[in-house]
C-alpha atoms as an extended CHARMM CRD file, in Angstrom:
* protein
*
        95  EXT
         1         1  UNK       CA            -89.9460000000      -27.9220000000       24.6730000000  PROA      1               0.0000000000
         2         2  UNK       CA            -89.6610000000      -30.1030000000       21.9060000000  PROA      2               0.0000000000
         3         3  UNK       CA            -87.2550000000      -33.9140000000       21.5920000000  PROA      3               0.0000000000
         4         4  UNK       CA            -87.0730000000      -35.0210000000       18.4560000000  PROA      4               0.0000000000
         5         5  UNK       CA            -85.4740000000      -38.6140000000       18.3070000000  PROA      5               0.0000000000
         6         6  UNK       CA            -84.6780000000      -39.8680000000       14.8730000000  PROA      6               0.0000000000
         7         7  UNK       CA            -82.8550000000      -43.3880000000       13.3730000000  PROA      7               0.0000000000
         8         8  UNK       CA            -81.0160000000      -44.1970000000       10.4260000000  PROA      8               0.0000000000
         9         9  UNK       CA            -80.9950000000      -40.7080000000        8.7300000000  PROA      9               0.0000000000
        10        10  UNK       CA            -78.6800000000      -39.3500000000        6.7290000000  PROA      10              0.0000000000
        11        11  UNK       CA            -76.1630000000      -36.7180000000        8.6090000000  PROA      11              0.0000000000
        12        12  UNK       CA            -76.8750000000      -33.8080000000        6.4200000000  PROA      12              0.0000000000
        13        13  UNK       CA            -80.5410000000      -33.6330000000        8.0070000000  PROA      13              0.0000000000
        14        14  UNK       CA            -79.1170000000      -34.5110000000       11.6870000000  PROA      14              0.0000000000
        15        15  UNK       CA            -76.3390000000      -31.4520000000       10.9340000000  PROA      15              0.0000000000
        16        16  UNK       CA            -79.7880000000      -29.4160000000        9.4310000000  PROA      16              0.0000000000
        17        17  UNK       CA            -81.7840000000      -30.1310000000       12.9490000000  PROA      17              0.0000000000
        18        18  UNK       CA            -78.5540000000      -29.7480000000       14.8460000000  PROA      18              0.0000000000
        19        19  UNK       CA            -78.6470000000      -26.0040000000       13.7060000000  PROA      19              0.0000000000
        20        20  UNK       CA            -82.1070000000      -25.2930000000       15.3050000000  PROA      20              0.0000000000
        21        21  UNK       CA            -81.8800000000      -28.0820000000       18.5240000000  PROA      21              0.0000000000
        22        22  UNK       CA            -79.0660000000      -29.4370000000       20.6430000000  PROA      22              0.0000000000
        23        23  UNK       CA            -77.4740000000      -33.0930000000       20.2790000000  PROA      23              0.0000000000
        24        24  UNK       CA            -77.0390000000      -34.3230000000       23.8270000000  PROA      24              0.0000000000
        25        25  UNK       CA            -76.7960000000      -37.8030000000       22.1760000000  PROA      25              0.0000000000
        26        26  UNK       CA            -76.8790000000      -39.5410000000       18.2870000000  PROA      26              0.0000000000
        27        27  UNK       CA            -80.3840000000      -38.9160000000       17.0620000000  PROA      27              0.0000000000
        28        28  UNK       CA            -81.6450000000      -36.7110000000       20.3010000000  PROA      28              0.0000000000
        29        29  UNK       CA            -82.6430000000      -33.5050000000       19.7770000000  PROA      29              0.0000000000
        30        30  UNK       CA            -83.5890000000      -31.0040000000       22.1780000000  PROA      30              0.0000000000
        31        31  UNK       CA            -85.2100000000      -27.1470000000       21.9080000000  PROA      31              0.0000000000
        32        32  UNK       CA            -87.5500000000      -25.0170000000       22.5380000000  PROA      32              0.0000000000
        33        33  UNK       CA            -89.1700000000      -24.0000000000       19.0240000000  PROA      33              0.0000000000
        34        34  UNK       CA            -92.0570000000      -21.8180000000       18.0090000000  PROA      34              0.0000000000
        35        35  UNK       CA            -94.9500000000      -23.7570000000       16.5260000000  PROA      35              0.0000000000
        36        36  UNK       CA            -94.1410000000      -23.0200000000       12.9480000000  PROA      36              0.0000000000
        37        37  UNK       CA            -90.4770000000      -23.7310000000       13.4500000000  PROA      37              0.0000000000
        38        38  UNK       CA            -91.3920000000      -27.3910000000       14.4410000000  PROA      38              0.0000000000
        39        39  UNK       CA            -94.2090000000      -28.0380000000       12.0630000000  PROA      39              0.0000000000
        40        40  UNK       CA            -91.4400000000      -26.8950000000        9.2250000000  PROA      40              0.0000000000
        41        41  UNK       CA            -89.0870000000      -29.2550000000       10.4950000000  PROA      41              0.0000000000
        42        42  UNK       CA            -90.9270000000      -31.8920000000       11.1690000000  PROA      42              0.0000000000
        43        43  UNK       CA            -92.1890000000      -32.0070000000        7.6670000000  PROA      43              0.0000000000
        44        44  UNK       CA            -88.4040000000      -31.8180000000        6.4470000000  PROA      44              0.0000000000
        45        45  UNK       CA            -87.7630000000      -35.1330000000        8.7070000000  PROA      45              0.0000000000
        46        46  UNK       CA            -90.8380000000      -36.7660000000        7.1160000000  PROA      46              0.0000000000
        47        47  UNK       CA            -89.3960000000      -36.0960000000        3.9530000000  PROA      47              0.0000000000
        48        48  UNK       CA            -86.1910000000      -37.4740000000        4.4360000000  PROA      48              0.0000000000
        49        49  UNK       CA            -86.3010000000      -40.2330000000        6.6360000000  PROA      49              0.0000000000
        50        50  UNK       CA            -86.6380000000      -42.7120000000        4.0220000000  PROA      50              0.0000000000
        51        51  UNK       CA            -86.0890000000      -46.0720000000        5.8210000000  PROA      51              0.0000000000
        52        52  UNK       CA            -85.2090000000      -44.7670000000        9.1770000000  PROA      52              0.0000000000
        53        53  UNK       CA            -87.6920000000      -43.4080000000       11.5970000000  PROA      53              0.0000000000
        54        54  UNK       CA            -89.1670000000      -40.2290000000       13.8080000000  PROA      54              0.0000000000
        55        55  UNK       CA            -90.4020000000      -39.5630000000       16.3680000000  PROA      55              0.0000000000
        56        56  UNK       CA            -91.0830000000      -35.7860000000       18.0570000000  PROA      56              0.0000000000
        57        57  UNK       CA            -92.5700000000      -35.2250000000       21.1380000000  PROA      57              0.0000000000
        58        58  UNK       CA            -93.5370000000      -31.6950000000       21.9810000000  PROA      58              0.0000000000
        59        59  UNK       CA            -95.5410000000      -29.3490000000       24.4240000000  PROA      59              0.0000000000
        60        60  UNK       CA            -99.1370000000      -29.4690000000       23.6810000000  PROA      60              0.0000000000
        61        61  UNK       CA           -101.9170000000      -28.3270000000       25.7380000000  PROA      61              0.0000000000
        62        62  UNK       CA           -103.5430000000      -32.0550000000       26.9100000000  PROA      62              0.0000000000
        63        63  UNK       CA           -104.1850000000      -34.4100000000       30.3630000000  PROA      63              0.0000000000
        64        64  UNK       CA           -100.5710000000      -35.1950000000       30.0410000000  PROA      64              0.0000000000
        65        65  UNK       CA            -99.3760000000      -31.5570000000       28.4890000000  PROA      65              0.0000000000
        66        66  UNK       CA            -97.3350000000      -33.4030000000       25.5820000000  PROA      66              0.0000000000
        67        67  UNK       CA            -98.1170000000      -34.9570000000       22.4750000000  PROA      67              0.0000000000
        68        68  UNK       CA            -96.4830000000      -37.2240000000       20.1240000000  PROA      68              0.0000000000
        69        69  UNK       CA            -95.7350000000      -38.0210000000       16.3410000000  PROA      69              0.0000000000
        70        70  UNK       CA            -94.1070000000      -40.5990000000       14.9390000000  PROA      70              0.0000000000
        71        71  UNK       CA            -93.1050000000      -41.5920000000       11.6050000000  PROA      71              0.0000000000
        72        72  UNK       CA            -91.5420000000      -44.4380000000       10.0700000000  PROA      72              0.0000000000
        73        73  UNK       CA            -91.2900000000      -48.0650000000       11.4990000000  PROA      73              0.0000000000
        74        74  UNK       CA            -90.7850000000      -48.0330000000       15.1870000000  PROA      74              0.0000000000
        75        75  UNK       CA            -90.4930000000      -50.7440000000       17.9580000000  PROA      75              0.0000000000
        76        76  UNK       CA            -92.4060000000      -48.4540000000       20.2800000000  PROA      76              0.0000000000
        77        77  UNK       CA            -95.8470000000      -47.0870000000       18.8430000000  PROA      77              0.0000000000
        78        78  UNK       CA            -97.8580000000      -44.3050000000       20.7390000000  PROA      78              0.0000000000
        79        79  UNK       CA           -101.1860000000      -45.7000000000       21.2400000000  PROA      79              0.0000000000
        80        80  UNK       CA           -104.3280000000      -43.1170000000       22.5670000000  PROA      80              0.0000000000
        81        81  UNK       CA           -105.9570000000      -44.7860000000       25.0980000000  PROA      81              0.0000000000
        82        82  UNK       CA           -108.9640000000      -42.4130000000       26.5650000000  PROA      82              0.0000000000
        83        83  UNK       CA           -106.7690000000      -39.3880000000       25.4780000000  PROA      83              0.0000000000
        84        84  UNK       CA           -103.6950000000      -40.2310000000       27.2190000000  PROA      84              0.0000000000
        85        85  UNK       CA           -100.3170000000      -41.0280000000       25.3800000000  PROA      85              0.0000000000
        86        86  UNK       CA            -99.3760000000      -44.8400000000       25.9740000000  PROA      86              0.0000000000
        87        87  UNK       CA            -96.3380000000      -46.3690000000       24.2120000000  PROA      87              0.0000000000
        88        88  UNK       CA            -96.9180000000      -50.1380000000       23.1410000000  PROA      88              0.0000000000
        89        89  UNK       CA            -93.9600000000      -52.0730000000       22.7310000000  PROA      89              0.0000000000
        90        90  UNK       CA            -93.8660000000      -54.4140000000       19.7040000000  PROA      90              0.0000000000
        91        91  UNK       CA            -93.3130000000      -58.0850000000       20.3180000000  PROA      91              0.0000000000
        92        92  UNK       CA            -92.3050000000      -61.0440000000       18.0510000000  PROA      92              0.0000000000
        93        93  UNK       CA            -95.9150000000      -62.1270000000       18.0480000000  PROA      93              0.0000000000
        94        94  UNK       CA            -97.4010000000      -58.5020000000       16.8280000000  PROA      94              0.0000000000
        95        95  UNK       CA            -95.0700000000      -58.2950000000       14.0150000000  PROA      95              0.0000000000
């Protein structure tokens, strides 16, 4: 299973993921890709995300049996913490 959530692109590379995942909602993408499928893609949304932002989470063999990327400036940052996934919010005074 792979989400892909992205911000701010353009909607030639939404239409592009749209042809691999499903767009329950602007930005969200869900599928279930191989391994090279999503490394390919996520590469093309690195590419092209300019001034928007990324961020893929997909099935991974760990504690929590996910991982996550992210690219781009984000409110929410994945943080390891012992080798589990956290997500730290951003506040006014961290900026």
């Amino acid at each position: 299973m792979v989400v892909l959530i992205v911000t701010a692109v353009k909607p030639g590379l939404r239409g592009e993921l749209s042809r691999w995942m499903l767009e329950p909602q602007a930005g969200v993408f869900v599928g279930h890709l191989s391994g090279r499928v999503r490394d390919k893609l996520w590469e093309k949304v690195v590419a092209e995300v300019k001034s928007g932002s990324a961020m893929m989470i997909h099935s991974a063999r760990s504690e929590q049996g996910f991982a996550v990327r992210c690219h781009g400036d984000r409110a929410r940052l994945p943080m390891d913490y012992d080798g589990l996934v956290l997500i730290a919010r951003r506040t006014a005074r961290a900026t």
